[in-house]
Steps between C-alpha positions, in 0.01 A plus 500: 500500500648855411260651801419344857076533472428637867244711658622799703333591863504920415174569713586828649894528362622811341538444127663709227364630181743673297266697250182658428322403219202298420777201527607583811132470634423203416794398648416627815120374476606172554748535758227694698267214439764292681453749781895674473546839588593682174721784408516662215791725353499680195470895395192446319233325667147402244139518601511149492773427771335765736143339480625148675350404813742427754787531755715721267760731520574740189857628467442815205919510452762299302602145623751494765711219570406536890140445362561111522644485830214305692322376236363123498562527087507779218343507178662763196221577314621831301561526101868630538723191505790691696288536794332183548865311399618724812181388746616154395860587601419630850270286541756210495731676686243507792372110422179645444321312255443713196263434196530736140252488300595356163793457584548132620898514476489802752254283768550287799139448506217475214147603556281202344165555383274388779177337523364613845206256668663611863574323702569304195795704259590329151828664383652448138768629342743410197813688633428828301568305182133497379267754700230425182493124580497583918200703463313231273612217755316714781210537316427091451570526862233775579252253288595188677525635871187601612433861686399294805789350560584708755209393722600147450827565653372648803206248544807244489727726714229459806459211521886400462568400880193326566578288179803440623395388881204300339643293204903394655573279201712720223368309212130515599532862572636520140209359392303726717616796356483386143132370499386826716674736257392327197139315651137724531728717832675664242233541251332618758719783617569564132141594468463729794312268719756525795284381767384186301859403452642597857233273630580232239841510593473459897273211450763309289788635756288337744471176317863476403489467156321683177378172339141402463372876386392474159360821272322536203637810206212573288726698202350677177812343253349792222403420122846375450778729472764412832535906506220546589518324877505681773761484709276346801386199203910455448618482865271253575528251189865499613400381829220250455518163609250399232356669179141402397418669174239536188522489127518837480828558673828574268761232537755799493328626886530106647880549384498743801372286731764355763699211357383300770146512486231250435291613150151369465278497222154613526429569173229676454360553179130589367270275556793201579648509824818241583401556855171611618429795679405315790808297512705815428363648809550145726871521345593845664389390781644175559827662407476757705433301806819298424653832605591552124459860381333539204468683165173503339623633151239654297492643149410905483326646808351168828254715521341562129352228379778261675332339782730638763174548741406168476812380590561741768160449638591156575834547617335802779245213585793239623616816716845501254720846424471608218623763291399698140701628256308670184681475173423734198179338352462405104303769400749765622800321401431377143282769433821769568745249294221525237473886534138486567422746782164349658388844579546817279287811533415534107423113470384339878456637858419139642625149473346174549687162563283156407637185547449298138461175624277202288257383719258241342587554180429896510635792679229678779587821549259800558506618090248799495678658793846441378404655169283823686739624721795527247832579578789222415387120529780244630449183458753245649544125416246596252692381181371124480141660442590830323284415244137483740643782659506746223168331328322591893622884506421543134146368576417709784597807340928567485592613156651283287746739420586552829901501563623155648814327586622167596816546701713130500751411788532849576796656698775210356724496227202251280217761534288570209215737449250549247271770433172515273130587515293302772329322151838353441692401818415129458629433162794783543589349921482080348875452493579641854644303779344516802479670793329821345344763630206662279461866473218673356416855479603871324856463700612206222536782282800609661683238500652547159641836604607388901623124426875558595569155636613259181684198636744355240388209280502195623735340246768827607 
């Protein structure tokens, strides 16, 4: 390593800021979010260095060397390289760590780009050879650490002794800690409900181990692009024990899943289920109660036309936790990658989402209000009867000519859309893969002049 990583106690220490520019305050942001005592030395002092909140001491006059005696470190943050190279010098001179900015050959110390979850700190840094590539690593960090962190720290901080007076063994008190920071404590704390998870935790303290407490993750996977998970649905496919998903889920979000974890099939498809509802439902529960903690993986939004509440329902009736997780739902998602807005003031102030379903050979859906109250129609798993679909509106009343789209395994690289008069969708929507989404209303018409998502052909 070219750089010892540590992290430096400065809670109220003096430490110098040579400069006073917009640099220079940053600079001395952060070391007053660490609690130091700052002082500042330059001539020239900006707005923006005189607006910090803080313990801070401003010194309007040239750098001194004398200015570093004391100090717990120094920082050079000036544009005239003969100054800062001479804060460096006396600096050194005093052992006084000193930091210039931009200039790593000149440091004993480099400021990393931090990701701050206090009491958790994430700190990277590539030397000062690539400040581009720091800044980019700290932002996958940012997505990947969640904000509440912090609380999960301090949840685990007091409880610390009485884990270790309770559980004596080192290796079960490993596994302690690594089920309660990964198990339904952490999602618990993660999700602000702090007394739910301290009293979680004391009741497995008590019992000596975190085994035996199962969960259930209802998560919204989206219409198919991984992007477009958010970041609670990716933290917990990487910690699932098991993943039970539909049809409808991309095999590019399972990838994301934990290595280790059980994937089962349900497999739901129209009007063909390889697992029953009911036996879906008896599934999360038996799992659950095995102490497994489980993913129920569904396609778009659990909660539009995805059976989430039925599943929940029966998982709140067995008294087992539980926990929701929306996902962007089909008609928002393919509809954007489609550029179909579903409202537009010139073409559609409402928006109406029907599920398409065959049921006995036919489709029952309220037609004459559907085709009164206007607006833009969406019709989801409705491409296996597009063709009684259209016939129904057209009979009670839409125009034939009225704008319609069929939107194909929207989102991913393979979607497809095609546009043409209500009359027409059948013959022009017969080639199309499912799942679809059907859209129908004055908003189609945009779509030639909004699509701006074209995925490459599927032979490139």
């Amino acid at each position: 390593m070219d750089y010892l990583p540590i992290f430096l106690d400065v809670r109220g220490r003096p430490c110098l800021v040579v400069g006073g520019g917009p640099v220079a305050a940053r600079k001395l942001s952060l070391l007053l979010r660490a609690g130091a005592r700052g002082v500042v030395v330059a001539p020239d002092i900006c707005d923006e260095l005189r607006a910090l909140v803080g313990d801070v001491e401003l010194r309007e006059r040239p750098f001194e060397p004398t200015d570093i005696d004391g100090m717990t470190l120094a920082i050079a943050a000036t544009d005239d390289a003969a100054l800062n190279a001479e804060v460096a010098a006396e600096a050194r001179a005093r052992a006084v760590p000193v930091n210039v900015v931009d200039t790593p050959a000149l440091c004993s110390f480099i400021m990393p780009a931090v990701v701050d979850r206090s009491p958790v700190i994430a700190a990277v840094s590539s030397g000062g050879r690539a400040p581009v590539l720091t800044r980019l690593l700290r932002a996958r960090l940012e997505t990947l650490i969640p904000a509440a962190y912090g609380r999960l720290a301090d949840l685990a901080g007091s409880v610390r002794g009485a884990v270790r007076a309770s559980i004596t063994d080192p290796i079960a008190r490993r596994r302690f800690w690594d089920e309660a920071l990964q198990g339904p404590v952490a999602e618990l704390a993660l999700s602000g409900q702090d007394t739910r998870a301290r009293q979680l935790l004391d009741r497995l303290i008590a019992r000596g181990a975190a085994g035996g407490v199962g969960e259930v993750y209802l998560v919204g996977a989206g219409p198919g692009d991984p992007d477009l998970l958010t970041f609670r649905a990716l933290r917990l496919l990487q910690q699932a024990d098991v993943i039970v998903y539909d049809r409808l889920v991309a095999p590019e979000i399972l990838d994301m899943a934990r290595r280790e974890a059980e994937r089962i099939d349900a497999g739901k498809r129209a009007s063909q289920h390889t697992l029953p509802q009911e036996d879906i439902n008896a599934l999360l529960v038996r799992l659950t109660k095995a102490g497994k903690r489980v993913l129920r993986l569904k396609g778009g939004d659990p909660f539009t036309f995805g059976r989430g509440g039925e599943e929940i329902a029966t998982l709140a009736a067995e008294g087992i936790p539980f926990q929701i997780v929306p996902g962007v739902t089909a008609a928002s998602g393919c509809a954007a990658y489609a550029g179909i807005p579903l409202t537009h003031r010139d073409h559609a102030q409402l928006c109406v989402f029907v599920t398409g379903h065959l049921k006995d050979g036919g489709v029952d859906l309220p037609w004459d209000q559907l085709v009164a109250i206007g607006g833009t129609l969406v019709v989801y798993m409705g491409l296996g009867a597009i063709e009684p679909i259209c016939a129904a509106l057209i009979a009670h009343g839409k125009d034939p000519a009225t704008p319609a789209a069929v939107v194909a395994e929207g989102t991913t690289l393979r979607q497809q859309v095609v546009t043409s008069a209500l009359a027409d969708l059948p013959a022009a929507a017969q080639h199309l893969p499912g799942p679809a989404l059907i859209i129908v209303g004055g908003v189609v018409s945009l779509h030639d002049t909004l699509a701006w998502f074209a995925p490459a052909p599927a032979d490139a």
